[in-house]
PASE-268569 format. One record per residue (C-alpha): residue number from 1; residue in one letter; chain; x, y, z. Coordinates in Angstrom, 2 decimals. Example, Ala and Ser with C-alpha at 12.3 -4.5 7.8 and 13.67 -1.06 7.14 Angstrom:
2
REC     i   aa   ch         u         v         w
REC     1    A    A     12.30     -4.50      7.80
REC     2    S    A     13.67     -1.06      7.14
This chain:
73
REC     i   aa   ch         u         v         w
REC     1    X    A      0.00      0.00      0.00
REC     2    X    A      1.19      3.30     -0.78
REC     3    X    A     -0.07      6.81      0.26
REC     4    X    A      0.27     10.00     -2.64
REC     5    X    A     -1.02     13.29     -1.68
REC     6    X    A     -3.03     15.33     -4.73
REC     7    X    A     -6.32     17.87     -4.41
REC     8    X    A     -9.75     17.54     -5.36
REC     9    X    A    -11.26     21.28     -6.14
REC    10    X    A    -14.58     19.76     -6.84
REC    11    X    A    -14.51     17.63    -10.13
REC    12    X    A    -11.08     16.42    -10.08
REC    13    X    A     -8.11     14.85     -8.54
REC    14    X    A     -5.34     16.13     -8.92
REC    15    X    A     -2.27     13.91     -7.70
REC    16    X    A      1.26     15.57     -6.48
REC    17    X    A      2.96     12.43     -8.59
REC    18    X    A      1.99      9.70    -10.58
REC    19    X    A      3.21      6.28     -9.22
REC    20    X    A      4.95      3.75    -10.86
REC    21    X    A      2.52      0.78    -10.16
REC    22    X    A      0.14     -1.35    -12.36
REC    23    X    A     -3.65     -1.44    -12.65
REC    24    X    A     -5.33     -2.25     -8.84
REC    25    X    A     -7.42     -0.91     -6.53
REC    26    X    A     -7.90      2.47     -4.81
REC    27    X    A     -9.33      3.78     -1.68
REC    28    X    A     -9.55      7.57     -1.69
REC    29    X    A    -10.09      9.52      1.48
REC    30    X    A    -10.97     13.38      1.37
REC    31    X    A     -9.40     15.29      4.26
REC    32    X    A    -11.12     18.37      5.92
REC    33    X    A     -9.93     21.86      4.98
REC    34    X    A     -6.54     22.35      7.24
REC    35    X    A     -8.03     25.71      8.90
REC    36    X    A    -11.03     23.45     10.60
REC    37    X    A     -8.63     20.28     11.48
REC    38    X    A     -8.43     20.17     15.42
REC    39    X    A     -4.86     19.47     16.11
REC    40    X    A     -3.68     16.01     16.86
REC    41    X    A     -3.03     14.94     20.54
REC    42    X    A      0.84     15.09     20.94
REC    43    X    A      1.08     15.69     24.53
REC    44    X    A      3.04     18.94     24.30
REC    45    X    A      1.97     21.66     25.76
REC    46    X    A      0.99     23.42     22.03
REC    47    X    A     -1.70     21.10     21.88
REC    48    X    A     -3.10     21.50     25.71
REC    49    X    A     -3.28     25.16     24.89
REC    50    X    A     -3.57     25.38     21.96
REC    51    X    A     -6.69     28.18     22.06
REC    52    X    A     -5.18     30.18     24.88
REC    53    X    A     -4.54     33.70     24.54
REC    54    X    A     -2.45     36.28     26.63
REC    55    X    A     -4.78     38.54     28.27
REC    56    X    A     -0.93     40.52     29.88
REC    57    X    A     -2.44     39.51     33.57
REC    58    X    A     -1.46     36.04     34.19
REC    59    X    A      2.20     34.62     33.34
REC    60    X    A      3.12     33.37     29.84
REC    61    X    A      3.51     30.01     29.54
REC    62    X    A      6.07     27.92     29.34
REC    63    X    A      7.08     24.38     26.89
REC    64    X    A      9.66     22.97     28.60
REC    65    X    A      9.36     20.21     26.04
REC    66    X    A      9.56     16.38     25.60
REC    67    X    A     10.43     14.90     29.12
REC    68    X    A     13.91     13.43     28.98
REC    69    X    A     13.85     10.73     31.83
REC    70    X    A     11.16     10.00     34.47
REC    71    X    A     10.03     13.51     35.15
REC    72    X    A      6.03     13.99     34.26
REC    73    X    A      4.75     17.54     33.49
């Protein structure tokens, strides 16, 4: 199975490349429009607040990234 990335604007598919494969079968999944895509679950802190915005009151936060050993944030 392989995956190739194209557009549809409505009547057509358009793919990114043509692959080098013989006649077989397809399955063709449309994706939603990227603006209205919630963000996938990565466990950083992007994603936790990921609709927050800095009213200048409260302190900024802070990714202190990918935990390194057994340390849980």
């Amino acid at each position: 199975m392989i995956a190739v990335k194209g557009k549809y604007d409505g009547k057509t598919i358009t793919l990114d490349r043509t692959p080098v494969i013989r006649e077989c079968e397809v399955i063709i999944t449309f994706l939603d429009h990227p603006d209205t895509v919630e963000p996938i679950d990565d466990g950083s802190l992007s994603y936790l607040f990921r609709n927050y915005t800095d009213d200048g009151i409260r302190e900024p936060i802070v990714d202190f990234g990918k935990a390194v050993g057994n340390e849980q944030w």
